[in-house]
C-alpha positions as CSV (number, residue, x, y, z in Angstrom):
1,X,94.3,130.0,96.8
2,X,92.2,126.7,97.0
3,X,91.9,125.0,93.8
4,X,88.7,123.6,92.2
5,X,86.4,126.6,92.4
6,X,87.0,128.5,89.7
7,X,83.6,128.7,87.3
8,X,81.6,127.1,90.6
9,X,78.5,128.6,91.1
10,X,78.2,129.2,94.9
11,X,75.3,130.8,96.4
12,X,75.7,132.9,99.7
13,X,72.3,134.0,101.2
14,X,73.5,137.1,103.9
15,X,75.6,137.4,101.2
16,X,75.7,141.7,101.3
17,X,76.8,142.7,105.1
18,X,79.3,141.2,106.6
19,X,81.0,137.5,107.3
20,X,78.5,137.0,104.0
21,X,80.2,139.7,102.2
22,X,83.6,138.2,103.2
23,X,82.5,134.8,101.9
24,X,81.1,136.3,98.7
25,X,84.8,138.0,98.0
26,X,86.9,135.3,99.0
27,X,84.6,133.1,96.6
28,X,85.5,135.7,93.7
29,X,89.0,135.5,94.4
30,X,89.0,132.0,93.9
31,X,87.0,132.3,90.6
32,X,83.7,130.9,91.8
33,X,80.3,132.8,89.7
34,X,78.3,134.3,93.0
35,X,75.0,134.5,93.5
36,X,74.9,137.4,96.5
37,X,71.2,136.8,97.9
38,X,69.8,139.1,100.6
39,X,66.9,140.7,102.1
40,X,68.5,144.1,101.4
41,X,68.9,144.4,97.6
42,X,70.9,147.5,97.8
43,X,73.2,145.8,99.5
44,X,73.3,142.6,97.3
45,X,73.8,144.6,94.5
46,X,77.0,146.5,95.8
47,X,78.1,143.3,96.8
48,X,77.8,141.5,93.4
49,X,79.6,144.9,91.8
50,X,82.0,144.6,94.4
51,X,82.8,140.9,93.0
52,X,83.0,141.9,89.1
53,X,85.2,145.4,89.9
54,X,87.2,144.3,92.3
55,X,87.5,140.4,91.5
56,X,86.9,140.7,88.1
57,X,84.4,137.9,88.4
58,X,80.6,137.0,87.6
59,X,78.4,137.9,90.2
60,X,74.6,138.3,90.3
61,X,72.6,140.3,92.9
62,X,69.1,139.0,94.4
63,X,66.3,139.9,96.8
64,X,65.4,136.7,98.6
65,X,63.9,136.3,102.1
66,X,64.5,133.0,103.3
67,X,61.7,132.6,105.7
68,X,59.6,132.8,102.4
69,X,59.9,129.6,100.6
70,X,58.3,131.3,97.1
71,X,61.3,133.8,97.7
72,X,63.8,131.1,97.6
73,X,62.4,129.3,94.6
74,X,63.0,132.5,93.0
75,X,66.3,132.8,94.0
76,X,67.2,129.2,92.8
77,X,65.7,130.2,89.4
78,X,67.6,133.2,88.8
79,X,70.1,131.5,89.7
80,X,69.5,128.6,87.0
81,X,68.9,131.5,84.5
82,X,71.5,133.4,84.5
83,X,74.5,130.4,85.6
84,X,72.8,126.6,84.4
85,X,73.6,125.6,87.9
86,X,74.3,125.6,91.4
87,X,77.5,124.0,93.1
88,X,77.1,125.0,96.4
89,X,74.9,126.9,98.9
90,X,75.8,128.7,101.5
91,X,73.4,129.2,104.4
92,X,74.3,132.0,106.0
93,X,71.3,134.0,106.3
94,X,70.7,134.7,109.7
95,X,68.8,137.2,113.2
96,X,71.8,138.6,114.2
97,X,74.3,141.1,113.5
98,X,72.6,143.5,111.0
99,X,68.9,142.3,112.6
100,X,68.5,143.5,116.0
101,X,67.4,140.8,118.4
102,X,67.1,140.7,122.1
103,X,69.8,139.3,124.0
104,X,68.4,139.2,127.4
105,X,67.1,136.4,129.2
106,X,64.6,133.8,128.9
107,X,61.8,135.7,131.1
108,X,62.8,139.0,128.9
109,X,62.2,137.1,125.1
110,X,59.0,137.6,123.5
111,X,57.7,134.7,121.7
112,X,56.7,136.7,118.5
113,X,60.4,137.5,118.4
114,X,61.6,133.6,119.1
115,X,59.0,132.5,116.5
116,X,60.8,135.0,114.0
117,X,63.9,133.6,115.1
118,X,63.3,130.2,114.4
119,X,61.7,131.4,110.7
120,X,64.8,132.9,109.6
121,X,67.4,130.7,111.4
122,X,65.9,127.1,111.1
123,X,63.0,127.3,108.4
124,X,64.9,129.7,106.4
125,X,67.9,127.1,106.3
126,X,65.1,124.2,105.5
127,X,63.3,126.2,102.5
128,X,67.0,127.0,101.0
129,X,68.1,123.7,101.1
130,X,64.7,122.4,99.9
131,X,64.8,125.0,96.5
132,X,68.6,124.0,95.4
133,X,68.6,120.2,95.6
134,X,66.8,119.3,92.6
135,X,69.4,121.2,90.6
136,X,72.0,119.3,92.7
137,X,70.4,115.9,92.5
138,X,70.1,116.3,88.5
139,X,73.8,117.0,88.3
140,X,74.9,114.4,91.2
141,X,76.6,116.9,93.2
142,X,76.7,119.8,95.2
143,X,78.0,121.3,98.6
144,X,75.7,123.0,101.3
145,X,77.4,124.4,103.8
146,X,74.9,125.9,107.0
147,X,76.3,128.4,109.7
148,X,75.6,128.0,113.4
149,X,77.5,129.2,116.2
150,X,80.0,129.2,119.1
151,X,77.2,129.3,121.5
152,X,75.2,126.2,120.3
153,X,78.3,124.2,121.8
154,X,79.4,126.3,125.1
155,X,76.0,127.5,125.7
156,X,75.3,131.3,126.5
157,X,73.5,133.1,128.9
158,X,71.0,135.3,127.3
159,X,70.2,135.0,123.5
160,X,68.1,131.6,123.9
161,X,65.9,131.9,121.6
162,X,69.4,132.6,118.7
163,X,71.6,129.8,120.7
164,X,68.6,127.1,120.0
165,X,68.2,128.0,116.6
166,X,71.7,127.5,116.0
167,X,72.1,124.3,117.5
168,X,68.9,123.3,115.7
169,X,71.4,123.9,112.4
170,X,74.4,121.2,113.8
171,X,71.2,118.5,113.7
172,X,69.8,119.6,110.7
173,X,72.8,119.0,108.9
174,X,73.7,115.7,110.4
175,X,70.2,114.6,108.8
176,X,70.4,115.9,105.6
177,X,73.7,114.8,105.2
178,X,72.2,111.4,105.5
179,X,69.4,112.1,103.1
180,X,71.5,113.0,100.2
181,X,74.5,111.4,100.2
182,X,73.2,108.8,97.6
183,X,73.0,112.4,95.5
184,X,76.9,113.1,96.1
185,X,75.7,116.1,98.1
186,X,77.6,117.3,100.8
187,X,76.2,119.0,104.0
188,X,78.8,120.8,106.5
189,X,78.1,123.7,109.2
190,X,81.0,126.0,110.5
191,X,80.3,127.4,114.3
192,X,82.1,130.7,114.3
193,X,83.1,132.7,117.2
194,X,82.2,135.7,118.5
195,X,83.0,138.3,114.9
196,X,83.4,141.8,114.5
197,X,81.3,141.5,111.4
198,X,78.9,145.0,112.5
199,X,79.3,147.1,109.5
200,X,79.8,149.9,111.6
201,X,80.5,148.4,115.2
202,X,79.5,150.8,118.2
203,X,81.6,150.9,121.0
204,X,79.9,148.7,122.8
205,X,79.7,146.2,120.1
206,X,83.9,147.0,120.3
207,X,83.8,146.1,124.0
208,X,81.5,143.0,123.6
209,X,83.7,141.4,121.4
210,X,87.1,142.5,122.9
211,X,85.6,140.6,126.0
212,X,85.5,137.6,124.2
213,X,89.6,137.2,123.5
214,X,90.4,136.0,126.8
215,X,88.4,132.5,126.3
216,X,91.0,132.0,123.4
217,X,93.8,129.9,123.0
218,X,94.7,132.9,120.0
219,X,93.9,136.0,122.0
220,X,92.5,138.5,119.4
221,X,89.3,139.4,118.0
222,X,87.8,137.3,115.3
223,X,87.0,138.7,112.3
224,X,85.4,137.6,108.9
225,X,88.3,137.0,106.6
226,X,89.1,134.2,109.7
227,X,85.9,132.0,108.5
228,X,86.6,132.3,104.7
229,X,89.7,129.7,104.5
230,X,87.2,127.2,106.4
231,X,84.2,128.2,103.8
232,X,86.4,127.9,100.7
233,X,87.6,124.4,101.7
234,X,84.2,123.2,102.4
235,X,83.4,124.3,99.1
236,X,85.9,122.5,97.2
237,X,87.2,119.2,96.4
238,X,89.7,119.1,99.2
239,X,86.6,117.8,101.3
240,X,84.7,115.6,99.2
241,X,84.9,112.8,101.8
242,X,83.8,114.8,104.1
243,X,80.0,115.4,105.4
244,X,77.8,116.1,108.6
245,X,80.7,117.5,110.0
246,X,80.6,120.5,112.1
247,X,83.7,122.9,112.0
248,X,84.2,125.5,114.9
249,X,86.4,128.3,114.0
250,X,86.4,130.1,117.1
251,X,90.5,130.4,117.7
252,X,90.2,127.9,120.4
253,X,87.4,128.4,122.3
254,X,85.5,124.9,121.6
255,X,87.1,121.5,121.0
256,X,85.1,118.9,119.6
């Protein structure tokens, strides 16, 4: 287990499907107070009862879209209600696995679909980030840790509209890790790899990701409890010197 998180209060928006739900566990495990924030409260809430049955840990369960700045102020607050603080955000809200996008070409994207994309991927990231850093600037400290993608560095054919938003994330946090290291903030992103993180993968979903092995130096499929290692020690004090950074944990597929 990673030391130095235990009593952290660590926000995970996308926090009740998926990778987010992987993060949100491995966060209990290492003692951290979660904050599981999505846009479906159902699953929030099983998510943050997940964390105190299973983990025997402090969790708290909130609505929040993060294409709604209001939204997020509200999730910062209930946060600051029920915990005092916030130690770290995780921005890992995202179009894609539980959202259905299209993943066809540029000709085939509608641009009421790329404007969503960019509302939830980029300005989504930019109001959550906007609503915790007073409460990290008051205590002079804090981690934010963003989530782009494998295909913002290789490129991908189809998706564009998701591979730019994601690549928009890498520059955004290069900038704010500028901005607020005067604050003892710290700004990361991880870039996973293609994940089985469908709740219920199809088959094809199945053969999608089984096509990606074969690009890896570690032929298997990736899978969410791969990412959490990388999460937890961006979280903690083992990478307090460490900011702007962008981490791919893709089993090999992009070297930086």
């Amino acid at each position: 287990m990673i030391e130095g998180l235990k009593e952290k209060v660590v926000i995970v928006t996308g926090g009740g499907h998926g990778i987010g739900r992987a993060y949100c566990h491995g966060f209990a495990e290492a003692g951290a107070k979660v904050v599981v924030a999505d846009i479906d409260a159902p699953a929030a809430e099983k998510v943050a009862a997940e964390v105190v049955q299973q983990f025997d840990g402090k969790a708290l369960g909130a609505k929040v879209d993060v294409a709604n700045e209001s939204s997020t102020r509200d999730m910062v607050q209930l946060t600051l209600d029920k915990f005092d603080r916030i130690d770290v955000l995780i921005n890992n809200a995202a179009i894609f696995a539980t959202i259905p996008m299209n993943r066809g070409g540029i000709d085939s994207i509608d641009p009421a679909e790329w404007d969503r994309m960019m509302a939830v991927n980029l300005k989504g990231l930019f109001f959550c980030c906007r609503a915790v850093l007073p409460a990290m600037r008051r205590q002079k400290s804090g981690k934010i840790i963003n989530i782009s993608s494998g295909t913002a560095l290789n490129g991908s054919a189809g998706r564009i509209h998701y591979v730019t938003s994601k690549a928009g994330v890498i520059g955004f946090t290069r900038t704010l890790a500028r901005e607020v290291g005067d604050d003892n903030i710290n700004v990361n992103a991880i870039a996973p790899g293609s994940t089985l993180s469908e709740d219920n993968p199809s088959e094809e979903v199945l053969k999608m990701r089984g096509a990606r092995v074969g690009d890896r130096c570690l032929k298997r499929v990736q899978l969410p409890k791969d990412l959490v290692g990388t999460m937890l020690f961006l979280a903690s004090p083992l990478s307090d010197f460490m900011t702007g950074q962008t981490v791919a944990v893709d089993g090999g597929v992009a070297f930086l």
